[in-house]
C-alpha positions, 0 to 999 in steps of 0.5 A: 693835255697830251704828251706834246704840251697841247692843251685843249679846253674842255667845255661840257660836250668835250667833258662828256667826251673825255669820260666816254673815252676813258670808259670805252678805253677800258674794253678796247679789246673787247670791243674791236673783237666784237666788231670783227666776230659782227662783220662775219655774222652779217654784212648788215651788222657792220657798226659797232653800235648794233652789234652791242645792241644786240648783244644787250637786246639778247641778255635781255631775253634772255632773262624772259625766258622760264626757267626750269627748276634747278636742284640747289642746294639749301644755304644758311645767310645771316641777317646781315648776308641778306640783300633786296631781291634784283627784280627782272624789272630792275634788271630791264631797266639797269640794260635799259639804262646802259643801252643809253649809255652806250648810244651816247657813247658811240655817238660821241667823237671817241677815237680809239685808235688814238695812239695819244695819251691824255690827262685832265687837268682843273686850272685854277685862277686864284684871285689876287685881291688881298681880301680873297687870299683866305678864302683859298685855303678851301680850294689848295690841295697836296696834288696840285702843281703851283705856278706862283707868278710876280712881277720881276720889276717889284722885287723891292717892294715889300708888300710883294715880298709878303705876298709872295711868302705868303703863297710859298708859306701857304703851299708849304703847309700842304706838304708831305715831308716825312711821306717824301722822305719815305717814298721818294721817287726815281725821277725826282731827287730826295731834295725834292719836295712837294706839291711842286711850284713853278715861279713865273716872273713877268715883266722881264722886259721892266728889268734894267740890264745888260741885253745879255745879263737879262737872264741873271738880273731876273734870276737874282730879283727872284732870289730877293723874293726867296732869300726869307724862306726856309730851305724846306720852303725852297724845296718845293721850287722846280723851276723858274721862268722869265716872260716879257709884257712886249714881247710874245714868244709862244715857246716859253708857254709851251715848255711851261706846258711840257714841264708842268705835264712832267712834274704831274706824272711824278705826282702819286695821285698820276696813272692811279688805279680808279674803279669803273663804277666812279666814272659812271657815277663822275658822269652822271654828276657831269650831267647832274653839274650841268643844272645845278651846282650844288646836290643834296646828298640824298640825291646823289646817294640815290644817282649812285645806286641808279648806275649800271654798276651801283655803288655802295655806302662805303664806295660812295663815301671813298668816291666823294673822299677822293674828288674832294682830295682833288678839288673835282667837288667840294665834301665834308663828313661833318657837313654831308647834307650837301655836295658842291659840284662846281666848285667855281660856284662856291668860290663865287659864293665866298667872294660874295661875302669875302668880297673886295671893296669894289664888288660891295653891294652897299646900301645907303640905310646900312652904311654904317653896318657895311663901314664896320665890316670893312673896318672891323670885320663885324657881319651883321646880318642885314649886311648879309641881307643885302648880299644875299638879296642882289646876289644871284639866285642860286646863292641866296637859295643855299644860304645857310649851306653857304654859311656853314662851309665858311664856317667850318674854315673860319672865313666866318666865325659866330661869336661867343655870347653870354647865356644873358645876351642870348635871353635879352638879344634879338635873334638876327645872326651876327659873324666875326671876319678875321680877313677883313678887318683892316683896323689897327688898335689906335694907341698902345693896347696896354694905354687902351685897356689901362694896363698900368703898373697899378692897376694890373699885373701881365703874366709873363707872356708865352710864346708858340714858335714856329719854323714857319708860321701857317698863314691863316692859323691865327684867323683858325686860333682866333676864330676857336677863342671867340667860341670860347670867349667873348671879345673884349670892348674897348671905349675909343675917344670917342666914346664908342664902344668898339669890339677888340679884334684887330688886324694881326691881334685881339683881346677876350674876356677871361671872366665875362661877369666881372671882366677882371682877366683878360687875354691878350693874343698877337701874331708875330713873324714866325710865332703867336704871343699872348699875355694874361692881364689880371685887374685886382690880384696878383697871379699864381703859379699854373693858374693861366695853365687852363688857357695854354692848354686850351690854345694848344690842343686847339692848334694841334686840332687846327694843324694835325686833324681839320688841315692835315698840315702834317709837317708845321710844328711848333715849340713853346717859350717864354718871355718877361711880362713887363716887354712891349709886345712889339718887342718880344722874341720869346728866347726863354726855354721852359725849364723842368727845374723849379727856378724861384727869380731870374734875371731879365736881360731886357729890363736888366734887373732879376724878377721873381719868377711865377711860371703861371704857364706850367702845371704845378701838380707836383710842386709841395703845397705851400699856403703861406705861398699862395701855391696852387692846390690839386686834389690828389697825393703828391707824387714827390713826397717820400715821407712826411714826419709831421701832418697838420690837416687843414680845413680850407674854402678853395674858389675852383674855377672850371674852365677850358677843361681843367679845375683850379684851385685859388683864393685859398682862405684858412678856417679850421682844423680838422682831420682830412685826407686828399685821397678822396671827394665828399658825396656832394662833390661826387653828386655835382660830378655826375651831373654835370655828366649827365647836363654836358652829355646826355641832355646835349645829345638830346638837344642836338638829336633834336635839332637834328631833325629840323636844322640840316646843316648843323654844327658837328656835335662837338662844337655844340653845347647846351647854350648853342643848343638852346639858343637854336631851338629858340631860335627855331621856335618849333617846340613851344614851351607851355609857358614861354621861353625862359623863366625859372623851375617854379613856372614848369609844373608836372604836368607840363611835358611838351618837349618845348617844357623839357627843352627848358627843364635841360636849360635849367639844370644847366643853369643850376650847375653852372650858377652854383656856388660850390662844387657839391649837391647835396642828396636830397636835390641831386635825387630830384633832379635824377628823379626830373631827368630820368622822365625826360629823358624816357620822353626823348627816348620815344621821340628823338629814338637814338641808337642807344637809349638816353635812359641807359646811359643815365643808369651807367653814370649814376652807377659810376664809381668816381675817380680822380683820373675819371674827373679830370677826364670828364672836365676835358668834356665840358669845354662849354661850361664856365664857371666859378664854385666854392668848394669846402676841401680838406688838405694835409699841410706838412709843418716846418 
């Protein structure tokens, strides 16, 4: 686009065109000197062309000729100053290379005399099928400038209000707010926020007015578009535009044209300084794009070091950054294997999967399949067959790279299976997709589950408010608590047993085994609600804290950290268990004073106030109160006159990263103190180290190696883990896969034997009964692992060896701050253990 509002497209020979441009653009002066110093040499050497020829032709020989030694003086370099000797091959061939450049260059129709400054811009058309809408999220940027267009004549109509809030909402969450705040520009006020939108309202000529009050009857269906949205929402709104359907009045379209190159020049990433060397490699990708949409890295890594001008790792890496920030290509750090050059391709690759009704690639034999991902958003692989199969080629071909990036932005989710459903079930893929479910619980979810006064006891529900609530942050909280835990199943009237996840909610199994608490979560206009449902006893006091915890840190991860959503925030409260959920508000603040009853406004009655949300570390043990226990002094007590100790089996539940304590049952007195861990506690602490650690490093240093588009390590634990070696079949265990230690004799050490010895002592943590391991079986495990792990020292040969890191646990001493640090690592693990413990009782 030019300063007159001009546009013109740019197909590949114009493309190659504009990046000839701004190279040569850069040695304008240089080139015009060269030109006139030519026309004096020789009348033949007229053009440009052969005058830089020359000049290259000259460099050249100039690197034949011998040279005579030269006294130099001798220089010290360390190893890391010590770089590949450039051959005079290389050399000839970098001169060769850049000689082409430049013929093609000048053969192209630059202009340099062209007094007309140019920007390049991508247009995007985002698809307005409702199932696409989450797929976008992939493709927003912050420096992009927005024009949200919608029918002037539907601005009653409440799905367009949604749809409309939906894009505005979605927008916001890119913004800068404290960036603004700091570094607002002269020529934009300090109400401005960006990225900057342009509201487009179409059909003006469907809006029923006076001819000459036109203008204001459009311009208040807009405010009945906007009058929802926050003030910092509205902030972004520039400027707005009528368009009629009949008539055609080409002045509208150019001052849109004129004002969006306006605000662009207002945008931070405008007139950036850009090295030279990125547009050499931007033109090889050019070229490269031409053929394939989709490069390895490898490939690119080599492409970058072939330029007249090489880039280095480090640059490569700020190179990918950069045009990823803009959307010019698509790269992420935890999925290097591949770049996406084209990134029209991709979203055609999405809409494949995310796909509107009347783009299926149904099957007759997969009717049923195919019902269930348009009902319930349940993907089976042979639906991903038959996608894949009357796809085009070049998506089947990137398949699983495909299914990784959707992954990562949870268009897809894989969901939590059980350590058995792994064993016993078929190995077929199967994925959750959030944006496609449509279906609505059929009844009350309370009457679906049996959630009744006698069977059931709700915690108080807990709310996590918004000034707004990001679009798709339920699809991104969903998608985290389905690799955490399984969905919950229902039975309809039908008999049929149906997974519970449903358009705007869902249910977990908190206790897979005996599916005795389950979590209930829900989205609500500007919050997220969820509910704990405890089948056979009552709830206590900071027992759901786990869970809380486990929510938060996963939308702060969400929000801060995949998304950059730098300005959402959110706010915790609460609200009386026994309110429908279509029927909270969350109005309760959380309170530092320790209040025992309350009374409900909404049930207009008082109840005794449990507070199962809050770390209860510092309250004084009561046991008579069923009260939650924490190992460690309580900080609040100043003095106790009288100490009866009290010898206690405590059920610890480890689980979304903390240790709590329930079930208390009194045994004996004894004498005791909280100050410290028995040997056996300790011994099962450092295991679980080294299983959630080391041997997860080990098995994914394997996988590694053979599986290219992997998972980040962090969202990878021993089962996921296990299950992809099976999966993989690679390394054949001597006896099969499964089984128990007595079938692994010593002399079976093929890596299949110890990836199934990992298994194991995995499976002996998390099945144990109690929180300790006595010596004599916790030396035979070290004994077993310190051999494996100097086999996968040899073979996997990681930076630092497994053995090293093995001898630094063990040699540990165990601290209380140091046990609460290790069970925020074993996310994966899940299990229920009893432990014989201690605790001073303070009599009355």
């Amino acid at each position: 686009m030019s300063d007159d509002g001009i546009w013109n497209k740019l197909d590949g020979t114009n493309e190659e065109t504009e990046i000839h441009a701004r190279l040569l653009k850069q040695y304008k002066g240089t080139i015009e000197a060269s030109v006139e110093e030519g026309a004096h040499e020789a009348v033949k050497e007229n053009t440009l062309t052969t005058i830089l020829y020359k000049r290259i032709e000259e460099s050249k020989e100039s690197e034949t000729v011998t040279q005579q030694p030269k006294k130099r003086k001798l220089q010290v370099t360390t190893e890391s100053q010590v770089e590949p000797p450039v051959t005079s091959q290389q050399r000839n061939q970098a001169l060769e290379q850049a000689k082409m450049d430049i013929e093609a260059m000048l053969k192209s129709n630059v202009d340099l005399h062209d007094k007309e400054e140019y920007a390049t811009l991508l247009l995007w058309d985002f698809a307005g099928d409702e199932e696409f809408y989450h797929t976008h999220q992939t493709f927003l940027s912050q420096d992009a400038i927005y024009l949200v267009v919608t029918k002037l004549n539907e601005a009653d109509d409440k799905q367009a209000q949604d749809l409309f809030q939906l894009w505005m909402d979605s927008i916001h969450c890119y913004s800068r707010l404290e960036e603004n705040k700091s570094n607002s520009a002269d020529s934009k006020t300090s109400d401005d926020l960006d990225p900057p939108v342009v509201i487009v309202g179409t059909w003006k000529d469907a809006v029923k007015s006076d001819l000459e009050e036109i203008d204001d009857a459009c311009r208040e269906n807009i405010f009945k578009f906007t009058e929802n949205m926050s003030e910092d929402e509205l902030r972004h709104i520039r400027q707005e535009y009528f368009i009629s359907n009949i008539e055609d009045d080409p002045s509208v379209f150019q001052q849109i044209r004129e004002d969006i190159l306006n605000l662009a020049k207002k945008i931070k990433t405008w007139n950036k300084v850009y090295p030279l060397k990125f547009i050499q490699l931007e033109k090889r990708l050019q070229e490269k794009k031409k053929e394939l949409p989709i490069i390895s890295f490898h490939e690119i890594q080599h492409i970058s070091t072939d330029t007249p001008n090489p880039l280095n790792d480090e640059e490569l890496r700020l190179f990918l950054e950069f045009h990823h920030e803009i959307r010019a290509l698509v790269y992420f750090k935890d999925l290097p294997s591949y770049i996406i050059l084209d990134t029209q391709w991709l979203s055609d690759a999405f809409r494949c999967i995310v796909t509107a009704k009347k783009f299926r690639a149904i099957s007759i034999r997969n009717r049923t399949n195919w019902d269930e991902l348009y009902s319930r958003g349940k993907l089976h692989s042979e639906v991903l067959d038959d996608i894949f199969r009357k796809s085009e080629k070049k998506f089947s071909k990137h398949k699983d790279h495909i299914l990784n990036v959707m992954e990562k932005f949870d268009i897809i989710i894989r969901p939590h299976m059980s350590e058995t459903e792994r064993d016993t079930g078929d190995d077929k893929p199967l994925y959750y997709v959030p944006c496609m479910i449509k279906s609505e619980p059929e009844c009350d979810i309370y009457e679906m589950f049996n959630v009744t006064e006698n069977t059931c006891t709700k915690s108080t529900w807990l709310c996590y408010k918004f000034r707004f609530l990001p679009p798709h942050l339920m699809n991104h909280l969903i998608a985290s608590l389905c690799r955490k835990y399984k969905v919950a199943e229902v039975v309809t009237k039908e008999q049929k047993r149906l997974i519970a996840l449903f358009r705007g909610s869902a249910v977990f199994e908190l206790q897979e085994m005996t599916k005795l608490s389950k979590l209930h979560i829900m989205k609500c206009p500007n919050w997220i609600q969820i509910q704990v449902w405890q089948f056979g006893k009552g709830h206590e006091g900071g027992m759901y804290k786990y869970i809380d915890d486990f929510v938060t840190e996963e939308m702060v991860k969400i929000i801060s950290t995949r998304f950059k959503m730098s300005n959402v925030n959110f706010w915790k409260k609460w609200e009386c268990g026994l309110t429908k959920p279509e029927s909270v508000t969350g109005s309760n603040d959380f309170n530092e004073e320790q209040i025992a009853e309350y009374y409900c406004e909404k049930c207009t009655c008082t109840h005794i106030f449990i507070d199962e949300w809050q770390d209860l570390q510092s309250r004084m043990p009561c046991l008579s109160q069923g009260c939650e226990i924490k190992p460690g002094l309580n900080p609040n007590v100043e003095s106790i006159s009288q100490v009866q100790t009290t010898s206690s089996k405590v059920c610890v539940r480890v689980k979304a990263s903390k240790r709590d304590i329930s079930n208390i049952h009194h045994e004996s007195t004894a004498a005791a103190s909280l100050t410290g861990f028995t040997k056996g506690e300790i011994n099962f602490t450092k295991m679980g180290m080294i299983a959630l650690n080391i041997l997860a490093d080990v098995l994914y240093d394997l996988l590694k190696q053979d599986k290219q588009n992997l998972r980040p390590r962090c969202d990878c634990d021993i089962t996921y883990l296990y299950s992809e070696h099976r999966h993989l079949n690679k390394h054949i265990p001597s006896n099969s896969w499964g089984g128990q230690w007595q079938r692994i004799q010593n002399t079976d050490i093929a890596i299949g034997d110890d990836i199934e010895r990992i298994r194991l002592t995995r499976n002996e943590l998390q099945h144990s009964r109690i929180f300790q391991l006595d010596d004599k079986r916790f030396i035979e495990l070290c004994n077993i692992l310190s051999d494996l792990l100097k086999r996968f020292d040899q073979h996997n040969k990681p930076t630092r060896l497994y053995t090293d890191h093995l001898n630094d646990i063990l040699a540990k001493t165990i601290s209380t701050e140091e046990v609460k640090s290790i069970e925020n690592k074993i996310l994966g693990m899940a299990f229920e253990v009893e432990i014989e413990h201690q605790i001073n009782v303070p009599t009355q």
